[in-house]
gemmi code that builds the backbone of each chain (N, CA, C; Angstrom):
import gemmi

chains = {
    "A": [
        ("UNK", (166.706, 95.869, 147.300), (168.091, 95.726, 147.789), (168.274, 96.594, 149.031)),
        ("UNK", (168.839, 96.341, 150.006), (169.216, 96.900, 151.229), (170.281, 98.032, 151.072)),
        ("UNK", (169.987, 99.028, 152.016), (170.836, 100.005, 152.587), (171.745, 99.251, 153.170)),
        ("UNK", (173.109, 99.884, 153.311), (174.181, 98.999, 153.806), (175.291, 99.957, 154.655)),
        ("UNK", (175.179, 100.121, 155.479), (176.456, 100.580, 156.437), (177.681, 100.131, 156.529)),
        ("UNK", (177.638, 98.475, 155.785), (178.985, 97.484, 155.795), (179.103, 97.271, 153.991)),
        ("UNK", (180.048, 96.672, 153.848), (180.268, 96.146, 152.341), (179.548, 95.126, 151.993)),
        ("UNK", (178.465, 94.663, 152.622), (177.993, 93.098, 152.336), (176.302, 93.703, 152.573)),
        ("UNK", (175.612, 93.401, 151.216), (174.561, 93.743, 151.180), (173.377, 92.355, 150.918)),
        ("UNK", (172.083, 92.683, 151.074), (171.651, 91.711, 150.830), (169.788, 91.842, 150.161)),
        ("UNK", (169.659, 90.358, 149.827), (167.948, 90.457, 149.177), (167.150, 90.528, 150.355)),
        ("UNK", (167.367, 89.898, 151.483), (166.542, 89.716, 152.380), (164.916, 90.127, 152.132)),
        ("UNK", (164.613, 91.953, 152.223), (163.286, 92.315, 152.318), (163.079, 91.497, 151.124)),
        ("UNK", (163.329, 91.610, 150.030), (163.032, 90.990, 148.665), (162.116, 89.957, 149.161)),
        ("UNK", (163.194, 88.787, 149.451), (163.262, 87.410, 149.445), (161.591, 86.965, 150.342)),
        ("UNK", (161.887, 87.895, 151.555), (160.559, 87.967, 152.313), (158.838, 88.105, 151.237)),
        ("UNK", (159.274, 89.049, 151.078), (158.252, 89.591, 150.241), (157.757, 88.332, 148.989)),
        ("UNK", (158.543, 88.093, 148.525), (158.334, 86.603, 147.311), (157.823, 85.817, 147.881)),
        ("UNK", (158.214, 85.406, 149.573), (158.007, 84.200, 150.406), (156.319, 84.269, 150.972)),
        ("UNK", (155.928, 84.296, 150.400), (154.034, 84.820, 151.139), (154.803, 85.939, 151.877)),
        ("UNK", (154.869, 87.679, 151.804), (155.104, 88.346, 152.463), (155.660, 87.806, 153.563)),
        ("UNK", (156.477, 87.203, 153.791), (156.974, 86.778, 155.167), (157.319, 87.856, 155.941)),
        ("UNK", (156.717, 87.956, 157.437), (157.295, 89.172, 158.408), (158.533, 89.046, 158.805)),
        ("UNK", (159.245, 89.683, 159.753), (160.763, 89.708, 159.957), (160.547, 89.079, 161.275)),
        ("UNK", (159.381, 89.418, 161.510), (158.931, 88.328, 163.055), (159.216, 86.551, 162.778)),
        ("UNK", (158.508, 86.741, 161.502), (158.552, 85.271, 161.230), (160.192, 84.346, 160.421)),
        ("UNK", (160.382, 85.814, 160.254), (161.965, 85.490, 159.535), (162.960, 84.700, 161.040)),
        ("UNK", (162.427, 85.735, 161.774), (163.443, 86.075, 163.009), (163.309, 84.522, 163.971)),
        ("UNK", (161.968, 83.931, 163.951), (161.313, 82.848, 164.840), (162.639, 81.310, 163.892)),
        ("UNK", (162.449, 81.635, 162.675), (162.707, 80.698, 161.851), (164.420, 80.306, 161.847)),
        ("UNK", (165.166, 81.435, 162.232), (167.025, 81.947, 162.282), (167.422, 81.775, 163.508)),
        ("UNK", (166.527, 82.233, 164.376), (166.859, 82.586, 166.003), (167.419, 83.561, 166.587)),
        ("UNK", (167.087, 84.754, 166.009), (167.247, 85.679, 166.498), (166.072, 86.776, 166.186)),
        ("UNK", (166.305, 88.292, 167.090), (164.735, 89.146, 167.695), (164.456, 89.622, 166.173)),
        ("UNK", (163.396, 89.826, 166.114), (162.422, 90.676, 165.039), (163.633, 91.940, 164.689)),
        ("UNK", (164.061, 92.633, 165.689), (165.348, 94.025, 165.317), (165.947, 93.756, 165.003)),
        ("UNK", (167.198, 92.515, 165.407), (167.760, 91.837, 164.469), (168.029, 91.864, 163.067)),
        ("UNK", (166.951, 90.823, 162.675), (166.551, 90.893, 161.383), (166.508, 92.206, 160.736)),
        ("UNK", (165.883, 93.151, 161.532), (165.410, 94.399, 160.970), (167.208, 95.290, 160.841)),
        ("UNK", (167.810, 94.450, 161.680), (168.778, 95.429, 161.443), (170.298, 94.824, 160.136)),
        ("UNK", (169.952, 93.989, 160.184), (170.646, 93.154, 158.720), (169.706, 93.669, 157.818)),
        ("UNK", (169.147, 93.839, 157.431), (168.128, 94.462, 156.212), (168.460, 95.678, 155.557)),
        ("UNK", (168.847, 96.506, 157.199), (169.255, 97.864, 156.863), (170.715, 97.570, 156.645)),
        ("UNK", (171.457, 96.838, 156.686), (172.966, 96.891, 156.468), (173.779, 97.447, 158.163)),
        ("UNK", (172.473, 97.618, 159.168), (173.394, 97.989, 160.875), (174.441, 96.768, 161.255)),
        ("UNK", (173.836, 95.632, 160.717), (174.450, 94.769, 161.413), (175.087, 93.718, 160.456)),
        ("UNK", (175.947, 92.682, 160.230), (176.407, 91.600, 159.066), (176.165, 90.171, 160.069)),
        ("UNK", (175.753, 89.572, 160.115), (174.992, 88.307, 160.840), (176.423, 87.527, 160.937)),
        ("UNK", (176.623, 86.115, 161.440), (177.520, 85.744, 161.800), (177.328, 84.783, 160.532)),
        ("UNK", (178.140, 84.092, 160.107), (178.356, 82.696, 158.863), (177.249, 81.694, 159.391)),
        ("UNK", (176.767, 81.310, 160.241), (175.656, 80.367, 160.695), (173.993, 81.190, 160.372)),
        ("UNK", (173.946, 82.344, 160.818), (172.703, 82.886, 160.958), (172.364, 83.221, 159.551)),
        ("UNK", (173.972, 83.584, 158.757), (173.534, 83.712, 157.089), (173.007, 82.194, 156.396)),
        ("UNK", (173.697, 81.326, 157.128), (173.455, 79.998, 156.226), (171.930, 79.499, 156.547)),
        ("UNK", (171.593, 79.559, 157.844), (170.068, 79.873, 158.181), (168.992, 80.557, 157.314)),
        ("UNK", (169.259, 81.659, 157.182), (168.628, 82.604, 156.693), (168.465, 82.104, 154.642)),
        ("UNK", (169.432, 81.748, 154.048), (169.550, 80.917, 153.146), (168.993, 79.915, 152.654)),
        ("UNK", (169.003, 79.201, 153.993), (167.795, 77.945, 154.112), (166.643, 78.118, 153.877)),
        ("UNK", (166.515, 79.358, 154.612), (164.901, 79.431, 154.756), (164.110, 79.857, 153.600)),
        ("UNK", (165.090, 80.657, 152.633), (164.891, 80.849, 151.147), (164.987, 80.122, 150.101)),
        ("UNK", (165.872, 78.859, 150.648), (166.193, 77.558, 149.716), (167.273, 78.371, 149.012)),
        ("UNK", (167.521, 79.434, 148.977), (168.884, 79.838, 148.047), (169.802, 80.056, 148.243)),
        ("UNK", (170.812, 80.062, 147.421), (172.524, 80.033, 147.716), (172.776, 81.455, 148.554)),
        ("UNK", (173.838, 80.865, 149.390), (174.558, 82.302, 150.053), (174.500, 83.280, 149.358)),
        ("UNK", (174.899, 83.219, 148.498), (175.492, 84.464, 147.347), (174.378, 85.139, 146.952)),
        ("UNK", (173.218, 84.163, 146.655), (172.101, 85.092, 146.018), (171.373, 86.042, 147.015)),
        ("UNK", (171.550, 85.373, 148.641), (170.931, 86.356, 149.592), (172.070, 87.722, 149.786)),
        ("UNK", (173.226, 87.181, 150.194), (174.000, 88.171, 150.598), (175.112, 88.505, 149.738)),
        ("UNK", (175.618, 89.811, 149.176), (176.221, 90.293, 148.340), (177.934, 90.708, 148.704)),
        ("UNK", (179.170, 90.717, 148.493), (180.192, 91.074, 149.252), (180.856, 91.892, 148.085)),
        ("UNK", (180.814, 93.494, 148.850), (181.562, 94.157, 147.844), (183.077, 95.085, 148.828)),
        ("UNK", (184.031, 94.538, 148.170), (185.138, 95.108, 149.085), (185.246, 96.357, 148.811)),
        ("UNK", (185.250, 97.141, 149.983), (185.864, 98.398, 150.051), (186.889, 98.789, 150.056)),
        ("UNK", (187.429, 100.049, 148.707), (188.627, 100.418, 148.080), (189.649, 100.671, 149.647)),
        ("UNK", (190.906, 100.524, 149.543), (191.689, 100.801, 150.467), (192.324, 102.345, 150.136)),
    ],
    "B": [
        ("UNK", (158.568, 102.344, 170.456), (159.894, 102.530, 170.649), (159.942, 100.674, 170.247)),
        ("UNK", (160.914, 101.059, 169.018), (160.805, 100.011, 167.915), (162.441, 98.947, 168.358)),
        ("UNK", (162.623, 98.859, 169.588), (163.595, 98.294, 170.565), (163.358, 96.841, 170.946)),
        ("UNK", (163.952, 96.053, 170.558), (164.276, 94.847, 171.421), (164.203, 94.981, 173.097)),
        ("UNK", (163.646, 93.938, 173.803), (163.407, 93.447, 175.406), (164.842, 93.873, 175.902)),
        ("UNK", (166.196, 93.431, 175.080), (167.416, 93.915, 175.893), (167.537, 95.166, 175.797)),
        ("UNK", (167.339, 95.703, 174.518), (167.535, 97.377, 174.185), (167.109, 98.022, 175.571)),
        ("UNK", (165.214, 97.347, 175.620), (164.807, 98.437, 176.528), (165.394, 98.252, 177.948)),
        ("UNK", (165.930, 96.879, 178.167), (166.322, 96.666, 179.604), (168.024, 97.516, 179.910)),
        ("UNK", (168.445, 97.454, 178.828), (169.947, 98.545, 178.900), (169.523, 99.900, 179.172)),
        ("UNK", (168.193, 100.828, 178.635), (167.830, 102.081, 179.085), (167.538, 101.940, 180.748)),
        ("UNK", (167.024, 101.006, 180.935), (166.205, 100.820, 182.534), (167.522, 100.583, 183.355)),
        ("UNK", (168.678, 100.220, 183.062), (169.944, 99.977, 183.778), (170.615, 101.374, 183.796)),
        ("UNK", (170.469, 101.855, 182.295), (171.383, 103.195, 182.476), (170.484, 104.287, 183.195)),
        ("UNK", (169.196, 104.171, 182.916), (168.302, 104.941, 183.769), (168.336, 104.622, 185.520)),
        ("UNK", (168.799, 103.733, 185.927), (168.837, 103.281, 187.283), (169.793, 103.306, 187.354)),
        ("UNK", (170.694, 103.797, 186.887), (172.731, 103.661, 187.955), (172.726, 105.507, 187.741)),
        ("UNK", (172.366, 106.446, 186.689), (172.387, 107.841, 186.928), (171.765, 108.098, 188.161)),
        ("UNK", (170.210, 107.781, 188.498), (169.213, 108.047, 189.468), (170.539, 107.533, 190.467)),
        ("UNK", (170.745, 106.628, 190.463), (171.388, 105.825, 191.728), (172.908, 106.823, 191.906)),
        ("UNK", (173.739, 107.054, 191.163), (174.939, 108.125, 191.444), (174.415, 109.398, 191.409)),
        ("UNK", (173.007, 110.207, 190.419), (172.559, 111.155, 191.188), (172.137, 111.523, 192.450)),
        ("UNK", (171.392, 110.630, 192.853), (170.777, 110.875, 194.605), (172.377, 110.586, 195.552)),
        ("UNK", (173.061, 109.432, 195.182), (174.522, 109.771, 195.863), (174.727, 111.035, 195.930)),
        ("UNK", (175.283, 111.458, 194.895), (176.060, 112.716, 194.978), (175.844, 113.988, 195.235)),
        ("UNK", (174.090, 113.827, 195.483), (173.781, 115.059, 195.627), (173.854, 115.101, 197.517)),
        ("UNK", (173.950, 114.169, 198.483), (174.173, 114.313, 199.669), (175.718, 114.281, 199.649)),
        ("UNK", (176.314, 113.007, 198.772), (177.913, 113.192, 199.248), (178.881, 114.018, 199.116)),
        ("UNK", (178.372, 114.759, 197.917), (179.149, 115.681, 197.421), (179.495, 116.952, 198.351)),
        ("UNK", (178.386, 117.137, 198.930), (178.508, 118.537, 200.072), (179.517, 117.535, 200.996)),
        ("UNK", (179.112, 116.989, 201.542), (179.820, 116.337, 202.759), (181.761, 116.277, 202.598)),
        ("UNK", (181.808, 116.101, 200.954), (183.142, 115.961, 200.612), (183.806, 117.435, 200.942)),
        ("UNK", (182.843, 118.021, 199.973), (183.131, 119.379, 200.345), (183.113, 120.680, 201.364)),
        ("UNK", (182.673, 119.719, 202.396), (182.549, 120.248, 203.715), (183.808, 119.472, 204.755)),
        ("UNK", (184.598, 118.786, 203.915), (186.454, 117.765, 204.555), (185.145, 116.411, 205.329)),
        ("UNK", (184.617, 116.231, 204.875), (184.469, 114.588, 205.902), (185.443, 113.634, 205.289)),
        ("UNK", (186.385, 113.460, 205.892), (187.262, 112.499, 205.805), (187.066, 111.346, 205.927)),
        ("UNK", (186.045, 110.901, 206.864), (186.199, 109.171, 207.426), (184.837, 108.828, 206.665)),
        ("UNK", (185.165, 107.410, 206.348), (184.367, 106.920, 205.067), (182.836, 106.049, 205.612)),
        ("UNK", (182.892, 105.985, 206.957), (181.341, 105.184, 207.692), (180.770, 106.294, 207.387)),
        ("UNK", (180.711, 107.478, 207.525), (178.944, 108.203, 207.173), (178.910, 108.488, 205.898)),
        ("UNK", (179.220, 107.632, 204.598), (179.239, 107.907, 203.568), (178.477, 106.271, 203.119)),
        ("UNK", (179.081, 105.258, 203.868), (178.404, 103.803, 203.616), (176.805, 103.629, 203.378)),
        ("UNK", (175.881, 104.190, 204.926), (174.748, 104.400, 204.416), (173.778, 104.879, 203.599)),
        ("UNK", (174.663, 105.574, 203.090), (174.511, 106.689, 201.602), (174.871, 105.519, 200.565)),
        ("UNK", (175.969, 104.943, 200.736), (175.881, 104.424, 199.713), (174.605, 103.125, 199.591)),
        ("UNK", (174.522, 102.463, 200.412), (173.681, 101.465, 200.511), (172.230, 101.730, 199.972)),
        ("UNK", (172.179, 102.809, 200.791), (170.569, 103.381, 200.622), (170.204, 103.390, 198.629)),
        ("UNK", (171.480, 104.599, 198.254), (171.490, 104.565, 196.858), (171.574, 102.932, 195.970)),
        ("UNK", (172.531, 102.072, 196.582), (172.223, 100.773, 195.421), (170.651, 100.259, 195.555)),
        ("UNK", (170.173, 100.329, 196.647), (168.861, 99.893, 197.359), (168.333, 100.694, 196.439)),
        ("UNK", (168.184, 101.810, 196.459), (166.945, 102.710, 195.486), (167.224, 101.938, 193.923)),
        ("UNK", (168.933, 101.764, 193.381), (168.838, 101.211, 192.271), (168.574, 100.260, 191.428)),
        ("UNK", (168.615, 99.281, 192.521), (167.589, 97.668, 192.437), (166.443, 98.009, 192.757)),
        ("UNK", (166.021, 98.846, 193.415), (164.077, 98.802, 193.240), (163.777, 99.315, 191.779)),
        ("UNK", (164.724, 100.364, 191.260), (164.327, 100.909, 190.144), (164.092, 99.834, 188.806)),
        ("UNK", (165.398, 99.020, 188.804), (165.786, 98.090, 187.990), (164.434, 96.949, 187.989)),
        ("UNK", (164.506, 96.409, 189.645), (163.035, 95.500, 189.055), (161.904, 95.863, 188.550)),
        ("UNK", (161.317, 97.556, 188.909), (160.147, 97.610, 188.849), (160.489, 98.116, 187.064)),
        ("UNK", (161.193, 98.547, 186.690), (161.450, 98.970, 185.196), (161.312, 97.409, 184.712)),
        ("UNK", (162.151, 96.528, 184.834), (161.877, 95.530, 183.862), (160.425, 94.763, 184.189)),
        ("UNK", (159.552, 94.677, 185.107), (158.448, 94.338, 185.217), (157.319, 94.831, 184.120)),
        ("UNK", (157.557, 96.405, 184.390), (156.632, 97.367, 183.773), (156.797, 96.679, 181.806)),
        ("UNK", (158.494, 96.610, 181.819), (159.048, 96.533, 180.167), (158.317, 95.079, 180.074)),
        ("UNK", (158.204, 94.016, 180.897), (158.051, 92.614, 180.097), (156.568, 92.047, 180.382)),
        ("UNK", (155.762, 93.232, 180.923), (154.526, 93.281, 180.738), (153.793, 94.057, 179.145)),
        ("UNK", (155.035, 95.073, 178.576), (154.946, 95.387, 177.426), (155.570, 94.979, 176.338)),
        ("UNK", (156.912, 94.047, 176.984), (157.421, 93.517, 175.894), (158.207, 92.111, 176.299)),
        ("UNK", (157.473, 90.794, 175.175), (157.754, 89.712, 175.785), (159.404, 89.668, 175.520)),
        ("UNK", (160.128, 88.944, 176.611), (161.768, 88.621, 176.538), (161.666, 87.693, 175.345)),
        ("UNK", (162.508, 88.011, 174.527), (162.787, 87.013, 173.417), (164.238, 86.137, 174.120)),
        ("UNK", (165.008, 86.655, 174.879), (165.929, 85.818, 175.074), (167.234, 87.054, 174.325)),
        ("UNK", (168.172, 86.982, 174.611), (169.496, 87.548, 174.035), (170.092, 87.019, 172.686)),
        ("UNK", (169.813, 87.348, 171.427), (170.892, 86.790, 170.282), (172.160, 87.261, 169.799)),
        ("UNK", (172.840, 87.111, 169.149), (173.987, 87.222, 168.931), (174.974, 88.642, 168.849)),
        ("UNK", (173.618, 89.293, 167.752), (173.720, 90.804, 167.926), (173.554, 91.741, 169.261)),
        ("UNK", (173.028, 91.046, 170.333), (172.763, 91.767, 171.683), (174.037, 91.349, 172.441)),
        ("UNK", (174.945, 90.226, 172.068), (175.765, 89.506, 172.526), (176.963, 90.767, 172.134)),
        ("UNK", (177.006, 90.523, 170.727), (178.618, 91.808, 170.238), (178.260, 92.823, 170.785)),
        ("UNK", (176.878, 93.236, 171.110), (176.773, 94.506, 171.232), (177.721, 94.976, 172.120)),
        ("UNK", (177.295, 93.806, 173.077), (177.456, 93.876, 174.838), (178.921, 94.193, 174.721)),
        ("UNK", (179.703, 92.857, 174.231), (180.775, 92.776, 174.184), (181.612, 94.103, 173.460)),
        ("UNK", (180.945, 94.960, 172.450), (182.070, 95.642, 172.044), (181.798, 97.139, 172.863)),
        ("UNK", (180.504, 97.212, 174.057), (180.633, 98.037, 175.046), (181.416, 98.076, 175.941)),
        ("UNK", (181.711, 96.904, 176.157), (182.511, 96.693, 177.517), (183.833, 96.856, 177.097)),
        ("UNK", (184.421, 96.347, 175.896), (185.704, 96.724, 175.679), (186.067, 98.098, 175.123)),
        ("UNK", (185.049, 98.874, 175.300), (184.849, 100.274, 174.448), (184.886, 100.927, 175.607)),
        ("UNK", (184.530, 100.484, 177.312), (184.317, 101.307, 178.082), (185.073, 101.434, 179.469)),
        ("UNK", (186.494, 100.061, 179.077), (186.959, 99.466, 179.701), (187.781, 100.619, 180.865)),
        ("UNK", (188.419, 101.740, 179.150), (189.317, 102.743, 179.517), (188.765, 103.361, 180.782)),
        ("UNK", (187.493, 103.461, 181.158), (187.390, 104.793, 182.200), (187.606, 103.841, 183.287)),
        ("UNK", (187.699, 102.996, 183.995), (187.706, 101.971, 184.932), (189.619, 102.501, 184.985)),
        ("UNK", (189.767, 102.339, 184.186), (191.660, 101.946, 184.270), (191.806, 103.529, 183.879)),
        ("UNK", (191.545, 104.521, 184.083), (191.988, 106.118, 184.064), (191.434, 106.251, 185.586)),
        ("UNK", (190.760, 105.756, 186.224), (190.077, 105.563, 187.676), (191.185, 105.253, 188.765)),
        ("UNK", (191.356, 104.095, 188.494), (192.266, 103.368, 189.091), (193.675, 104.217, 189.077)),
        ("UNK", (193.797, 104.265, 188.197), (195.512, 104.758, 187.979), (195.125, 106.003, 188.455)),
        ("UNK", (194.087, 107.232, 188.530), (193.881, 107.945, 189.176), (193.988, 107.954, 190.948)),
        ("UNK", (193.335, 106.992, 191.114), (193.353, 106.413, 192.814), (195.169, 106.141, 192.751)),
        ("UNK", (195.820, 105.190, 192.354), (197.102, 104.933, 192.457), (197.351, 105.775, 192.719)),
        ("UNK", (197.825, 107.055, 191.860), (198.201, 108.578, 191.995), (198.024, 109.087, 193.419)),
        ("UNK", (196.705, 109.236, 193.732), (196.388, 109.421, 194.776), (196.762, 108.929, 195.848)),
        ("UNK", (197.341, 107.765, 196.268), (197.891, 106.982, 197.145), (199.246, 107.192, 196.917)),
        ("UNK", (199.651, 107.411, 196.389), (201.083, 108.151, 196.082), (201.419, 109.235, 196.658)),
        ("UNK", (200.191, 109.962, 196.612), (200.611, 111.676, 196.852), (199.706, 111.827, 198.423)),
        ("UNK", (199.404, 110.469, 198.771), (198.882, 110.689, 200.496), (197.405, 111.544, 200.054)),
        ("UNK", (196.620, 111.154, 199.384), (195.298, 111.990, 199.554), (194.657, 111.424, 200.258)),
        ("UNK", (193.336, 111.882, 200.894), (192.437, 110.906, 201.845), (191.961, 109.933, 201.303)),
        ("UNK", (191.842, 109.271, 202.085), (191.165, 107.713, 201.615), (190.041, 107.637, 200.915)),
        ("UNK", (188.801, 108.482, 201.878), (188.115, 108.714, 201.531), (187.492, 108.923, 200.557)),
        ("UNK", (188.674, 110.438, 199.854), (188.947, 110.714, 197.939), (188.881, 109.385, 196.941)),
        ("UNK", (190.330, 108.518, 197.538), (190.431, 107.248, 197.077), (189.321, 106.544, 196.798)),
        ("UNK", (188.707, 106.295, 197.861), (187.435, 105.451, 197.834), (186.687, 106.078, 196.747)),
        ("UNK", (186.090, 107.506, 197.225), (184.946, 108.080, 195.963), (185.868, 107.773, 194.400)),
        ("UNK", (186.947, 107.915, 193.904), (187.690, 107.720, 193.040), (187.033, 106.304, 192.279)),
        ("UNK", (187.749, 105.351, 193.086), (187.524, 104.449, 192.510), (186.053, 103.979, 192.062)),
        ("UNK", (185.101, 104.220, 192.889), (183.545, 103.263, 193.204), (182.879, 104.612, 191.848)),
        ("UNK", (183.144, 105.391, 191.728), (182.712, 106.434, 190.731), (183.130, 106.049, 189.287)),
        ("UNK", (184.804, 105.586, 189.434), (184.968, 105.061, 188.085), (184.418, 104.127, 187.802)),
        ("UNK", (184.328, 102.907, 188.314), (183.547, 101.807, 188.623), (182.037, 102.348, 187.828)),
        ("UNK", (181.472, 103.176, 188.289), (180.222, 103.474, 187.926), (180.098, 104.240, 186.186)),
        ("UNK", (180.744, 105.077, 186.384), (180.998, 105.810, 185.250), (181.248, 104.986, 184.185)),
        ("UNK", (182.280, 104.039, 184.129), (182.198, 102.926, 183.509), (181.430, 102.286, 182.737)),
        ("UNK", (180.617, 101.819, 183.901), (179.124, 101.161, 183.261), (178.084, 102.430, 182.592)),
        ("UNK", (177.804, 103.412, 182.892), (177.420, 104.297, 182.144), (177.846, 104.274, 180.672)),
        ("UNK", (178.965, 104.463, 180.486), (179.783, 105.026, 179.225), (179.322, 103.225, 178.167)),
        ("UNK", (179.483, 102.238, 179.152), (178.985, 101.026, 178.307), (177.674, 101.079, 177.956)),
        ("UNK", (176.624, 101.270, 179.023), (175.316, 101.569, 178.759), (174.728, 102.221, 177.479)),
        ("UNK", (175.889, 103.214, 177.231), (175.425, 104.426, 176.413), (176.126, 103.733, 175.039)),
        ("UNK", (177.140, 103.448, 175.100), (177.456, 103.003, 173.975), (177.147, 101.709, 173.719)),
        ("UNK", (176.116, 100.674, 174.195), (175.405, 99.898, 173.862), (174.085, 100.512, 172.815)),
        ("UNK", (173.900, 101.158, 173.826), (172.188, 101.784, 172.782), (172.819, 102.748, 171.763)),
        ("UNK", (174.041, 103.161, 171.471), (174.501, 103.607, 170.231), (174.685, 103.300, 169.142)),
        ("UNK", (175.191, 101.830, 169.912), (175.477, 100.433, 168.662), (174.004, 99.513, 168.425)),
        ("UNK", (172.892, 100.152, 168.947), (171.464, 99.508, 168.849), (171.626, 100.292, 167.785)),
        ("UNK", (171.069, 101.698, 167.777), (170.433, 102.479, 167.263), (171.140, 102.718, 165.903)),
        ("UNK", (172.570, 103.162, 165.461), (173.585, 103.248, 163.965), (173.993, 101.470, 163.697)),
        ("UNK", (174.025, 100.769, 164.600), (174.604, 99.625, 164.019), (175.766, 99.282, 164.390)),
        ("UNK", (176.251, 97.774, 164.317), (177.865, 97.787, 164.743), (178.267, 97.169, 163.955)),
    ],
}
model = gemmi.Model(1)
for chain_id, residues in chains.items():
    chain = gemmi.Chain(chain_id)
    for i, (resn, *xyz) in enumerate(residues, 1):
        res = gemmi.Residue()
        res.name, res.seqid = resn, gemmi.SeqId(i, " ")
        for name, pos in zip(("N", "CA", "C"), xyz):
            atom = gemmi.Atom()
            atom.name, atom.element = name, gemmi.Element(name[0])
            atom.pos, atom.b_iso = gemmi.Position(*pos), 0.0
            res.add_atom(atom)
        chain.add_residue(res)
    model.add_chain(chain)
structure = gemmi.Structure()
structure.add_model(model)
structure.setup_entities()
């Protein structure tokens, strides 16, 4: 499970790792966006836009939800 | 240095506009401070300096995309950009309204001029920097 700087966490490294070790190079070729990128949704730097998550989803065959997690932060 | 092609090309920009307002200021600054008022022997100074800052700029990104292939800009290099520029907007418009002031109160033009073309610069600095801030913690 990812470090998260935002409320929305995710399987990503997981998912990679299950996938024949998939690299983040190869994650990144597959979404369309750089290798850091990727690397930086992993760590929770960045929350991807609603397209690049549904991408990224695809490429796992699994539901939104199971890649990316949404936990609201208390007010 | 575990940076994206734009990452490193934002250091090579912010690294080339300091060099480029350092070597300025280190001739204009005496000159200010010695009353040169009239703004032609300050032009070739300036010229000379953007000239040094475009040689810097091409030969930096040459050197970078011989070490690192351009992937192209994605989305995250996109907000980045975008939430620099609106993050860095303020020193441009504390510049200006500075120069206004100044034209108000009859200062030399000259002042005026360095005023503005400094905020102008400073500007892009303060974006520069807070681009590779929002690389490095995240945005």
């Amino acid at each position: 499970m990812a470090r998260s700087g935002t409320s929305i966490r995710n399987q990503i490294r997981t998912l990679r790792f299950h996938h024949g070790e998939m690299t983040q190079k190869e994650l990144a070729d597959q979404i369309g966006v750089t290798r850091q990128t990727v690397n930086a949704i992993e760590l929770g730097k960045y929350s991807p836009s609603l397209e690049v998550a549904f991408r990224i989803s695809a490429v796992f065959d699994k539901p939104l939800e199971e890649v990316f997690q949404y936990t609201p932060t208390p007010k | 240095m575990n940076a994206s092609f734009e990452e490193k090309s934002v250091w090579i920009q912010l690294l080339s506009i300091v060099v480029m307002l350092g070597s300025y200021l280190v001739i204009a600054a005496p000159m200010l401070a010695n009353d040169v008022t009239a703004l032609p022997p300050f032009v070739p100074l300036f010229i000379a300096a953007v000239v040094l800052m475009v040689v810097m700029l091409i030969a930096g990104h040459i050197v970078v995309a011989i070490h690192s292939r351009p992937e192209g800009r994605d989305e995250r290099d996109q907000l980045i950009e975008w939430r620099a520029e609106s993050n860095s907007g303020w020193v441009l418009a504390v510049g200006v309204l500075a120069a206004v002031a100044g034209l108000v109160m009859s200062v030399d033009n000259v002042w005026i001029a360095h005023v503005l073309v400094l905020s102008l610069f400073l500007s892009t600095v303060v974006r520069y920097v807070l681009q590779l801030v929002y690389y490095r913690r995240g945005v």
